[in-house]
N, CA, C and O of each residue as an XYZ file, in Angstrom:
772
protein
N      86.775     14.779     69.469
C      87.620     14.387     70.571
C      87.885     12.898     70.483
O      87.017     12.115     70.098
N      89.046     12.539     70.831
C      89.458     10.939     71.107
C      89.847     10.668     72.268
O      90.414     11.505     72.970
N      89.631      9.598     72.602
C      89.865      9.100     74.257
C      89.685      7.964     74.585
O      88.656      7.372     74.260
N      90.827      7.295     75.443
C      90.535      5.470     75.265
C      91.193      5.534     76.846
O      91.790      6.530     77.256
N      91.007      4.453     77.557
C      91.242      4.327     78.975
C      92.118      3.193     79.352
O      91.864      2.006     79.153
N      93.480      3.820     80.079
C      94.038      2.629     80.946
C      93.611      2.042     82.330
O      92.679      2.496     82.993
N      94.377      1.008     82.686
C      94.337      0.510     83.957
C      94.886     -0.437     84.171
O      94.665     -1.485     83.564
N      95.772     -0.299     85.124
C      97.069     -0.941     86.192
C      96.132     -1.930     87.151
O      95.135     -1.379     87.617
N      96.333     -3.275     87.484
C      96.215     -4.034     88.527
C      97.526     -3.953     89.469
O      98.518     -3.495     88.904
N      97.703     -4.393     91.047
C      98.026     -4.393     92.172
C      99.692     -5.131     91.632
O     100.596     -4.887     92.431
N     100.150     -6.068     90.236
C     100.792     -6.378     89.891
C     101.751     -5.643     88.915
O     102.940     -5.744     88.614
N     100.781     -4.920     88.583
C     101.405     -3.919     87.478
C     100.805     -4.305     85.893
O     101.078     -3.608     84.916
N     100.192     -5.184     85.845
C      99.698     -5.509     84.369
C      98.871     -4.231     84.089
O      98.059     -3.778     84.895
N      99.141     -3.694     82.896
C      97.949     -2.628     81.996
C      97.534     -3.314     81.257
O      98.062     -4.321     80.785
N      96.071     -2.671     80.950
C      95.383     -2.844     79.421
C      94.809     -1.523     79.379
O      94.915     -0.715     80.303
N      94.187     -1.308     78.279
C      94.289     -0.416     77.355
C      92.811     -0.897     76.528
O      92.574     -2.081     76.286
N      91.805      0.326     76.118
C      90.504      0.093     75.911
C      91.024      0.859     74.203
O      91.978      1.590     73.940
N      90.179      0.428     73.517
C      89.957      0.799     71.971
C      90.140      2.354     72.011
O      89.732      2.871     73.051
N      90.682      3.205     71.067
C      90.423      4.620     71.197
C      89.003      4.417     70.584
O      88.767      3.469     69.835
N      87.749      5.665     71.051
C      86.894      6.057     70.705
C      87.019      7.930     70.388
O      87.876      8.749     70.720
N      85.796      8.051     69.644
C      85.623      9.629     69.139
C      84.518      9.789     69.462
O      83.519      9.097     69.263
N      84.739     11.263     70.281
C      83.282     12.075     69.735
C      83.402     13.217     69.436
O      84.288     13.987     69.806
N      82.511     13.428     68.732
C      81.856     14.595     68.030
C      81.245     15.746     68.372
O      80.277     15.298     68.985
N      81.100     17.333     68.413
C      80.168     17.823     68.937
C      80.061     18.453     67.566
O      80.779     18.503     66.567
N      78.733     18.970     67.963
C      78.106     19.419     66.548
C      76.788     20.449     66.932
O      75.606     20.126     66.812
N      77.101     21.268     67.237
C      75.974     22.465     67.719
C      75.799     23.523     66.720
O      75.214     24.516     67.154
N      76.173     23.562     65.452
C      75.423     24.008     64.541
C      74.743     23.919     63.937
O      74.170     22.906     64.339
N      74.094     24.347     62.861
C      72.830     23.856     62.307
C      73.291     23.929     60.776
O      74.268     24.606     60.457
N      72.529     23.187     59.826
C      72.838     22.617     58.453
C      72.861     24.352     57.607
O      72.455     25.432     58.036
N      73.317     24.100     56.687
C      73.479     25.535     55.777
C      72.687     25.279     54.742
O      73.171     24.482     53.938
N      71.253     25.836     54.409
C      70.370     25.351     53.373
C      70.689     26.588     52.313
O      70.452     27.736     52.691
N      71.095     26.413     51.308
C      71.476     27.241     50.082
C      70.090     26.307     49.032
O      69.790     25.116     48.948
N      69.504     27.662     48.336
C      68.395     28.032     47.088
C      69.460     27.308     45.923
O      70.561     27.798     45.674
N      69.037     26.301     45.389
C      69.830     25.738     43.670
C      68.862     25.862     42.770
O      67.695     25.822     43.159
N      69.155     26.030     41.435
C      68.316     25.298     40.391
C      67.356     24.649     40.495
O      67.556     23.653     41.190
N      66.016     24.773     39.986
C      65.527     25.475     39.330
C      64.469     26.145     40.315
O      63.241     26.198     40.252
N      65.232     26.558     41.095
C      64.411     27.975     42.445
C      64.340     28.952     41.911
O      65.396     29.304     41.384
N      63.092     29.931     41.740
C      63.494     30.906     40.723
C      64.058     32.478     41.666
O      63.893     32.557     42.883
N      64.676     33.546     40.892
C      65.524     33.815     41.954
C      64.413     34.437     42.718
O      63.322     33.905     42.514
N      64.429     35.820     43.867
C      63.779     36.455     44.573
C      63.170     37.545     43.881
O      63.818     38.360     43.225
N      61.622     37.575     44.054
C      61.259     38.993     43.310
C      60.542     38.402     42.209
O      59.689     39.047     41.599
N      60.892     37.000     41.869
C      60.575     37.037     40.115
C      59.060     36.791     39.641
O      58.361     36.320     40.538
N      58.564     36.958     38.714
C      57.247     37.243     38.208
C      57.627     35.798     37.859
O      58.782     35.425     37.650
N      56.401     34.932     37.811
C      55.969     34.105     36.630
C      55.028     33.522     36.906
O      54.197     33.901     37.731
N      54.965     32.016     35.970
C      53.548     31.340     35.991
C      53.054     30.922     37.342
O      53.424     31.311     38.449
N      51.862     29.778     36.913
C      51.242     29.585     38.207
C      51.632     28.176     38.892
O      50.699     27.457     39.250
N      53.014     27.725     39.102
C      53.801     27.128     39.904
C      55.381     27.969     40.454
O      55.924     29.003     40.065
N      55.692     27.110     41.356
C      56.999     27.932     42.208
C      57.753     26.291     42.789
O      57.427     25.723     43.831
N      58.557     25.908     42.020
C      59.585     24.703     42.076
C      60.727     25.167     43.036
O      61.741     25.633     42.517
N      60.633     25.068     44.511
C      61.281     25.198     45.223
C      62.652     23.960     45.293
O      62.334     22.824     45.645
N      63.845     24.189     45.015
C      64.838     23.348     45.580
C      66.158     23.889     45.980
O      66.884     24.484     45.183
N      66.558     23.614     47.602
C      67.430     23.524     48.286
C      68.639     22.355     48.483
O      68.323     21.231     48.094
N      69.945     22.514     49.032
C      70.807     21.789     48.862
C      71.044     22.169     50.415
O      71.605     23.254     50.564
N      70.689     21.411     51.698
C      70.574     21.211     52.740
C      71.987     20.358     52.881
O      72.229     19.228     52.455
N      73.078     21.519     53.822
C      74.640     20.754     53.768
C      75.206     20.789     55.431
O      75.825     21.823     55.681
N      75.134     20.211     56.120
C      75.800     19.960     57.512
C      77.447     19.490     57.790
O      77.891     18.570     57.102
N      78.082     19.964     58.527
C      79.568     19.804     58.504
C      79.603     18.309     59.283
O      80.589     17.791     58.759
N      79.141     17.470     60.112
C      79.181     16.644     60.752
C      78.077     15.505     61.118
O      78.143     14.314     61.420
N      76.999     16.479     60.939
C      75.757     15.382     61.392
C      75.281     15.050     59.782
O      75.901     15.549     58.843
N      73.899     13.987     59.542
C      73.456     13.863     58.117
C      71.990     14.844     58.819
O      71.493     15.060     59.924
N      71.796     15.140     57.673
C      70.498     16.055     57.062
C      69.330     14.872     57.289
O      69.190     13.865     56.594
N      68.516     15.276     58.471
C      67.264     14.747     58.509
C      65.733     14.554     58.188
O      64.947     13.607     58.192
N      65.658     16.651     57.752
C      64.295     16.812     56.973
C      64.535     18.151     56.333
O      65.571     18.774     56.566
N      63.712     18.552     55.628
C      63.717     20.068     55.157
C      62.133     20.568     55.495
O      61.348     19.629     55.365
N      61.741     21.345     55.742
C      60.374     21.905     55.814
C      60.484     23.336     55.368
O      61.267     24.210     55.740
N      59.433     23.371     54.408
C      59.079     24.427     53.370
C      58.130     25.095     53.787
O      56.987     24.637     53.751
N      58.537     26.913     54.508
C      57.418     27.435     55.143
C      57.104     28.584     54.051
O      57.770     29.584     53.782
N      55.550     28.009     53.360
C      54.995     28.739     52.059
C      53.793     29.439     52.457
O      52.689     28.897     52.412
N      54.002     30.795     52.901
C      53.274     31.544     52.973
C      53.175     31.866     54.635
O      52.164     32.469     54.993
N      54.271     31.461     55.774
C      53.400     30.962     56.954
C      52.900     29.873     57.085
O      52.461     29.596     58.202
N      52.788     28.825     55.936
C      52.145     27.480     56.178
C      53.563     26.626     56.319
O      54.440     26.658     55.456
N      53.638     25.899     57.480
C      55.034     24.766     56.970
C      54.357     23.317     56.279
O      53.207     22.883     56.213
N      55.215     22.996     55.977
C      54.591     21.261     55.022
C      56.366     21.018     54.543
O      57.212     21.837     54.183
N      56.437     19.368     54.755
C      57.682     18.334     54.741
C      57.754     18.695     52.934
O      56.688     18.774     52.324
N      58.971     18.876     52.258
C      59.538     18.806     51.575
C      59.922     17.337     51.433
O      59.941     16.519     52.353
N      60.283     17.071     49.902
C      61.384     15.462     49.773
C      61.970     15.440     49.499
O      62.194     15.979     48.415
N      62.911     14.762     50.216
C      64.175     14.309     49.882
C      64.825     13.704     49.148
O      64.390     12.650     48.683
N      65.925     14.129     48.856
C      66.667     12.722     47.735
C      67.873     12.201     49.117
O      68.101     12.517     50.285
N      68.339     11.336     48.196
C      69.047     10.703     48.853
C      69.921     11.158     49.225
O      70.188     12.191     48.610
N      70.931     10.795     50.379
C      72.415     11.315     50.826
C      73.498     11.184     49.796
O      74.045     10.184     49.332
N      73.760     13.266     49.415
C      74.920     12.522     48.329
C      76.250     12.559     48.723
O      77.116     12.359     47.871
N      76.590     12.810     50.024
C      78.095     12.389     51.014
C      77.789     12.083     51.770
O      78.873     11.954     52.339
N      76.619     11.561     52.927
C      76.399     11.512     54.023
C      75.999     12.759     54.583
O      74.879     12.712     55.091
N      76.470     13.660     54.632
C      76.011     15.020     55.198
C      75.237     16.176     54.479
O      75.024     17.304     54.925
N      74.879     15.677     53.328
C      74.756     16.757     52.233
C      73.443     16.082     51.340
O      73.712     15.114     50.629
N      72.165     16.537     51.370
C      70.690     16.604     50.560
C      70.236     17.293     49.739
O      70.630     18.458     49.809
N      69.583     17.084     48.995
C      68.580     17.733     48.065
C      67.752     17.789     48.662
O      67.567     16.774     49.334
N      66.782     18.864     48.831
C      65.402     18.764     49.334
C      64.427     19.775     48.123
O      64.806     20.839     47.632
N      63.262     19.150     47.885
C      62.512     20.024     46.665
C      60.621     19.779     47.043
O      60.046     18.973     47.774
N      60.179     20.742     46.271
C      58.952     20.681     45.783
C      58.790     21.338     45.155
O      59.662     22.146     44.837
N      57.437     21.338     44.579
C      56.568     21.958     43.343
C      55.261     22.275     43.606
O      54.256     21.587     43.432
N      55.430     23.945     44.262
C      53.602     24.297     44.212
C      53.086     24.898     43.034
O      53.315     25.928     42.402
N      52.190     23.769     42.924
C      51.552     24.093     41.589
C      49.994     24.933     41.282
O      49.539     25.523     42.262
N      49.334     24.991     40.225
C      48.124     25.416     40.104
C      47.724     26.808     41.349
O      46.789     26.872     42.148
N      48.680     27.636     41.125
C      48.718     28.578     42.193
C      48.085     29.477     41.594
O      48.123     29.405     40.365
N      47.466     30.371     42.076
C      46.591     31.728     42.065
C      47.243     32.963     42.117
O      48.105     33.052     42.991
N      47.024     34.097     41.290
C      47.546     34.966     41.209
C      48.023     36.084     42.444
O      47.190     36.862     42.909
N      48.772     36.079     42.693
C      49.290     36.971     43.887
C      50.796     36.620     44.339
O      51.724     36.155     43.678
N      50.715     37.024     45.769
C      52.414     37.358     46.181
C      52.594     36.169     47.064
O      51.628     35.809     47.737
N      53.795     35.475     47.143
C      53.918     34.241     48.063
C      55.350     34.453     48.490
O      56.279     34.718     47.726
N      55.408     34.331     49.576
C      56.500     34.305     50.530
C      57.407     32.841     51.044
O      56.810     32.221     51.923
N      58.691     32.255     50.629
C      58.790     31.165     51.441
C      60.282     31.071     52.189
O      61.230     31.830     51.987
N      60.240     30.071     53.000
C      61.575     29.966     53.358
C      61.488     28.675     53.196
O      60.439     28.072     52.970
N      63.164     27.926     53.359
C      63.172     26.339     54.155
C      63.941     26.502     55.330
O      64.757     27.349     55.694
N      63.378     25.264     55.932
C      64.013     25.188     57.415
C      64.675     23.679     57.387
O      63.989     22.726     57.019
N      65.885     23.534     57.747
C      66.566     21.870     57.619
C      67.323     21.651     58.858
O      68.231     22.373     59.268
N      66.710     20.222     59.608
C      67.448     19.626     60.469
C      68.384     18.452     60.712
O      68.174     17.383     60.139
N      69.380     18.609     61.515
C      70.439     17.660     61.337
C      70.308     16.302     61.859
O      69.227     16.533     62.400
N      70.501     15.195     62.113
C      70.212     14.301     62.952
C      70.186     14.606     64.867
O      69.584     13.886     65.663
N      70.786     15.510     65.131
C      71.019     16.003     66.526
C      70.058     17.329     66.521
O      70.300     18.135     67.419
N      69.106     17.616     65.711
C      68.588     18.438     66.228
C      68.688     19.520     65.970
O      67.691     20.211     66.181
N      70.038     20.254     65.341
C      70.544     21.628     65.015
C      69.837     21.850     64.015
O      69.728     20.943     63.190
N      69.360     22.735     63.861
C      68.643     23.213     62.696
C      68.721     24.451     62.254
O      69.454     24.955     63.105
N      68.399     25.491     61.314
C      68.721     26.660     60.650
C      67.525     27.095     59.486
O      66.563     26.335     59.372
N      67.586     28.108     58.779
C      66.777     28.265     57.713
C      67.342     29.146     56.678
O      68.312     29.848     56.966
N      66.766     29.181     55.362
C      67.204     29.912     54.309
C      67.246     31.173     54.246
O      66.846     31.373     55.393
N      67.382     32.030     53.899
C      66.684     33.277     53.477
C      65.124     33.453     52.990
O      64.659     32.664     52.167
N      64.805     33.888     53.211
C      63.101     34.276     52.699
C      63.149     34.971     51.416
O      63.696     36.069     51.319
N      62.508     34.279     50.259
C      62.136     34.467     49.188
C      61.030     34.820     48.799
O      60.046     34.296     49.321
N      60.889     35.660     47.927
C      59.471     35.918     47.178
C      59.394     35.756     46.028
O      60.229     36.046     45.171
N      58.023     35.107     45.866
C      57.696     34.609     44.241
C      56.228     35.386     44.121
O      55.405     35.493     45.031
N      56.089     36.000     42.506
C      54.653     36.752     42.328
C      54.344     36.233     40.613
O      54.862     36.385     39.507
N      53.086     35.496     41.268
C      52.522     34.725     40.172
C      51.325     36.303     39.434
O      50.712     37.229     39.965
N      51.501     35.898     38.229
C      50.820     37.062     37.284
C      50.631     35.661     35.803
O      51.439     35.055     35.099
N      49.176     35.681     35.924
C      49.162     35.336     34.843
C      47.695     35.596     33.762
O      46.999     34.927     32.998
N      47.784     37.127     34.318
C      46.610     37.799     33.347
C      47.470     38.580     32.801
O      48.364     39.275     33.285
N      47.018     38.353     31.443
C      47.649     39.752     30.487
C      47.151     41.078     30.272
O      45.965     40.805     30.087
N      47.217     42.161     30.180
C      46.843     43.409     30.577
C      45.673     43.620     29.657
O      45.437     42.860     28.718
N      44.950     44.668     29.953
C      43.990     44.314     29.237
C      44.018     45.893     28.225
O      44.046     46.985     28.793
N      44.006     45.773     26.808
C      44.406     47.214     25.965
C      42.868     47.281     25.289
O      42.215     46.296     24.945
N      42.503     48.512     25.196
C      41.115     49.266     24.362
C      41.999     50.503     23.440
O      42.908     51.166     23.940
N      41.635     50.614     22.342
C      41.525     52.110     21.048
C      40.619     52.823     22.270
O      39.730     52.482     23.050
N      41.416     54.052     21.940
C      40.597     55.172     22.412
C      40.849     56.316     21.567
O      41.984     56.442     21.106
N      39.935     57.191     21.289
C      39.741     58.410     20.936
C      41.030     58.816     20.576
O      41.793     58.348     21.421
N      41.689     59.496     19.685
C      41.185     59.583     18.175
C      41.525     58.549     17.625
O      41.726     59.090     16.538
N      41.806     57.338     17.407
C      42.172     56.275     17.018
C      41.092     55.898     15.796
O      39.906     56.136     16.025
N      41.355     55.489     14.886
C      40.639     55.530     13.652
C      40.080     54.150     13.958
O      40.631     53.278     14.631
N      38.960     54.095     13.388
C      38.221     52.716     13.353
C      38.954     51.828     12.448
O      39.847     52.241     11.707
N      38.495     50.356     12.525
C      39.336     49.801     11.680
C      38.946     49.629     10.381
O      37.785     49.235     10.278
N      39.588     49.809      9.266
C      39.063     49.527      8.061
C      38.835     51.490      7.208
O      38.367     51.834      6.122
N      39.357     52.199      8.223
C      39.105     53.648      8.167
C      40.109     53.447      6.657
O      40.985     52.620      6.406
N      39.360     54.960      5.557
C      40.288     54.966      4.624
C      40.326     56.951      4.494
O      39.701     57.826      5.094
N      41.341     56.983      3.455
C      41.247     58.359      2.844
C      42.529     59.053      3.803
O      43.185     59.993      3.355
N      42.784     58.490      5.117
C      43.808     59.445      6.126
C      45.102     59.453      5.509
O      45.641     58.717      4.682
N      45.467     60.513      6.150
C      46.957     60.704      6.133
C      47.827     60.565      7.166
O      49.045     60.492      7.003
N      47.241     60.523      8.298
C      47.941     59.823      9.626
C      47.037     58.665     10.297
O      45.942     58.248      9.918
N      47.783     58.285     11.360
C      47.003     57.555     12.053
C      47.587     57.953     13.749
O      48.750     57.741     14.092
N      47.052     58.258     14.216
C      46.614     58.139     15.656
C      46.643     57.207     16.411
O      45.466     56.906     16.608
N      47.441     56.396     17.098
C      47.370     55.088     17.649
C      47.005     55.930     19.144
O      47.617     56.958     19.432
N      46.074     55.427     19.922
C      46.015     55.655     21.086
C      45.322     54.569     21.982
O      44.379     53.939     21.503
N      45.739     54.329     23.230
C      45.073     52.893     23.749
C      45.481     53.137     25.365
O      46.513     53.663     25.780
N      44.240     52.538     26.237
C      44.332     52.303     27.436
C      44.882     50.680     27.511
O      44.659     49.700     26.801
N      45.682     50.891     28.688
C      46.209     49.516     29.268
C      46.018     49.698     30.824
O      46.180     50.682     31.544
N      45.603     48.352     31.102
C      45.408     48.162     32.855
C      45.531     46.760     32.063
O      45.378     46.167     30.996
N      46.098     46.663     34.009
C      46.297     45.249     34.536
C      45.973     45.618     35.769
O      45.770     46.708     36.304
N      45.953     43.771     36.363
C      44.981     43.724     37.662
C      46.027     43.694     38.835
O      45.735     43.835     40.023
N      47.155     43.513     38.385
C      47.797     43.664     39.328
C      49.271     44.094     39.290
O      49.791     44.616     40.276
N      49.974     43.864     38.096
C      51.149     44.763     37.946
C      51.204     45.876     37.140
O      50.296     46.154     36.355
N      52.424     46.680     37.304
C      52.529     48.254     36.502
C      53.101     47.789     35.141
O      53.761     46.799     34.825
N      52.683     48.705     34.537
C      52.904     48.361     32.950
C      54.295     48.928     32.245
O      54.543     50.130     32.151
N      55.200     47.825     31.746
C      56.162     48.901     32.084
C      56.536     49.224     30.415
O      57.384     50.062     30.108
N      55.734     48.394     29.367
C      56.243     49.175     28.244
C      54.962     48.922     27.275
O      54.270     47.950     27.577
N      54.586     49.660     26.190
C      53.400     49.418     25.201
C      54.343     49.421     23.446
O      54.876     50.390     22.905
N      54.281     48.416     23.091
C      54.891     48.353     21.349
C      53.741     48.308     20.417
O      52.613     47.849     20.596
N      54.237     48.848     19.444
C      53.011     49.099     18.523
C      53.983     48.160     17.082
O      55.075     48.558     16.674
N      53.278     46.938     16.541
C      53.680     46.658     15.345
C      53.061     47.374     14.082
O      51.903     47.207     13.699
N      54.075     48.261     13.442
C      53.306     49.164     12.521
C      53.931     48.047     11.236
O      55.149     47.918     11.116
N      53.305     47.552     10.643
C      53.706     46.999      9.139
C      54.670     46.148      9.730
O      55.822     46.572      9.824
N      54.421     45.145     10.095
C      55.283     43.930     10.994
C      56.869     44.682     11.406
O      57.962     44.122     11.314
N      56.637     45.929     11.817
C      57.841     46.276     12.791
C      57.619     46.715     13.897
O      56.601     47.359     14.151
N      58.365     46.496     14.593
C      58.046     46.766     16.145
C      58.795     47.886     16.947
O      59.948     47.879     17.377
N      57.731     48.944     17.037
C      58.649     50.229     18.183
C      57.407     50.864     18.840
O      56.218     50.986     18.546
N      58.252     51.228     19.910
C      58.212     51.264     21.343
C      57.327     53.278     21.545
O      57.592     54.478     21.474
N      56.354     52.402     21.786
C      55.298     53.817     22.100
C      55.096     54.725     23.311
O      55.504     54.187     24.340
N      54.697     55.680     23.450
C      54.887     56.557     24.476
C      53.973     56.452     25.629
O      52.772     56.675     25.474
N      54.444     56.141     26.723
C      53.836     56.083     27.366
C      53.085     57.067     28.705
O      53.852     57.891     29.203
N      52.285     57.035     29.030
C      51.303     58.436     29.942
C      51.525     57.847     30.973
O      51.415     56.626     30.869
N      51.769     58.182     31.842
C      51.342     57.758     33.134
C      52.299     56.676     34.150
O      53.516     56.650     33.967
N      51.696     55.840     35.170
C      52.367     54.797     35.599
C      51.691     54.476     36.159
O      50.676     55.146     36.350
N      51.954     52.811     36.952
C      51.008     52.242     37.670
C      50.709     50.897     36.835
O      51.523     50.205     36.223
N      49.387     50.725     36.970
C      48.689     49.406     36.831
C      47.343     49.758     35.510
O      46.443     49.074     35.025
N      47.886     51.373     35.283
C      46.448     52.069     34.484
C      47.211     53.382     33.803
O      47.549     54.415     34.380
N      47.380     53.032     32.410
C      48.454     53.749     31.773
C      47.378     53.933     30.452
O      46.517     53.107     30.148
N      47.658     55.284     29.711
C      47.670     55.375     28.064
C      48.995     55.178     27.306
O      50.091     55.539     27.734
N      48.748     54.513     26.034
C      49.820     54.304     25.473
C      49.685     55.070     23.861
O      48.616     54.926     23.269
N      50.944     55.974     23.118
C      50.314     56.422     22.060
C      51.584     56.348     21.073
O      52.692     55.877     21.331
N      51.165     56.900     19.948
C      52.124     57.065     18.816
C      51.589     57.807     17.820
O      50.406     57.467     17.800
N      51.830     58.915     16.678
C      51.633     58.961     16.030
C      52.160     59.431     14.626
O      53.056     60.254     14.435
N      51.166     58.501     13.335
C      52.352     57.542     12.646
C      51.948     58.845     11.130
O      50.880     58.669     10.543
N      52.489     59.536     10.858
C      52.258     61.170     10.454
C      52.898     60.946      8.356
O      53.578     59.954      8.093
N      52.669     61.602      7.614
C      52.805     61.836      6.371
C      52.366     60.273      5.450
O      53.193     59.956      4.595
N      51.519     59.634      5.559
C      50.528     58.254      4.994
C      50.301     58.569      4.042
O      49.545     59.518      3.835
N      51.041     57.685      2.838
C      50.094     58.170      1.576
C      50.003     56.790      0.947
O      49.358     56.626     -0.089
């Protein structure tokens, strides 16, 4: 809005005050997930590099807060790169295996504030654990004409979703039993001479 004020004395002289503006601004900033946020759902190591691009139509961007797990804690900022528009980031690191939940929340200089979408990140960083089982030839076995590949796989916390067998430095894709987190995996490698 703009608006500036007259006024007449008893003679008739006017003056006339500066136009001024104001502003209203009752929305809240639009925090969009950038690079290098990894997307939703995704497996990996044991950090989660959260960064947002915290963007307001009118007011400047005052904070971001990063709610990781239910816990909130201040995010940092970079600098204003139009006046209305931030980077906000962190890096939780040395994290422990399991499921983590986060959002951000960003406020404007007036107060309006908003939040992201809720993301999930699932740190896995045990590798499954495989045993020979029955009939699987010992190693160093001679005289056969086949071989029997057979093997248990578990993991501690995700489902297993494929078992490869390198037979003579080539690689194909073995059959798998089961599903879950506790699978047999087999192949067998038939006419050996």
């Amino acid at each position: 809005y703009s608006y500036r004020v007259f006024a007449n004395d008893s003679a008739g002289n006017q003056s006339a005050s500066a136009t001024r503006h104001a502003y209203v601004d009752v929305a809240g900033p639009t925090v969009s997930f950038v690079t290098p946020t990894p997307a939703n759902g995704t497996y990996g190591a044991s950090y989660v590099y959260v960064n947002v691009t915290a963007t307001d139509g009118a007011s400047i961007i005052s904070n971001c807060t990063l709610e990781w797990n239910g816990v909130n804690e201040t995010m940092q900022l970079n600098s204003s790169v139009n006046g209305v528009s931030r980077f906000c980031f962190v890096n939780k690191t040395s994290l422990a295996d399991g499921n983590y939940s986060y959002r951000v929340f960003s406020n404007d200089t007036l107060n309006n504030s908003a939040a992201s979408a809720t993301r999930h990140a699932y740190v896995d960083t045990v590798r499954p654990l495989l045993t020979f089982q029955n009939p699987a030839p010992a190693n160093g076995t001679y005289g056969v004409t086949y071989v029997f590949v057979n093997m248990s796989v578990n993991d501690s916390s995700l489902s297993i979703d494929t078992c490869r067998l390198e037979w003579n430095a080539v690689n194909e894709t073995m059959t798998r039993h089961g599903s879950g987190t506790s699978v047999f995996c087999s192949t067998n490698k038939t006419a050996l001479s």
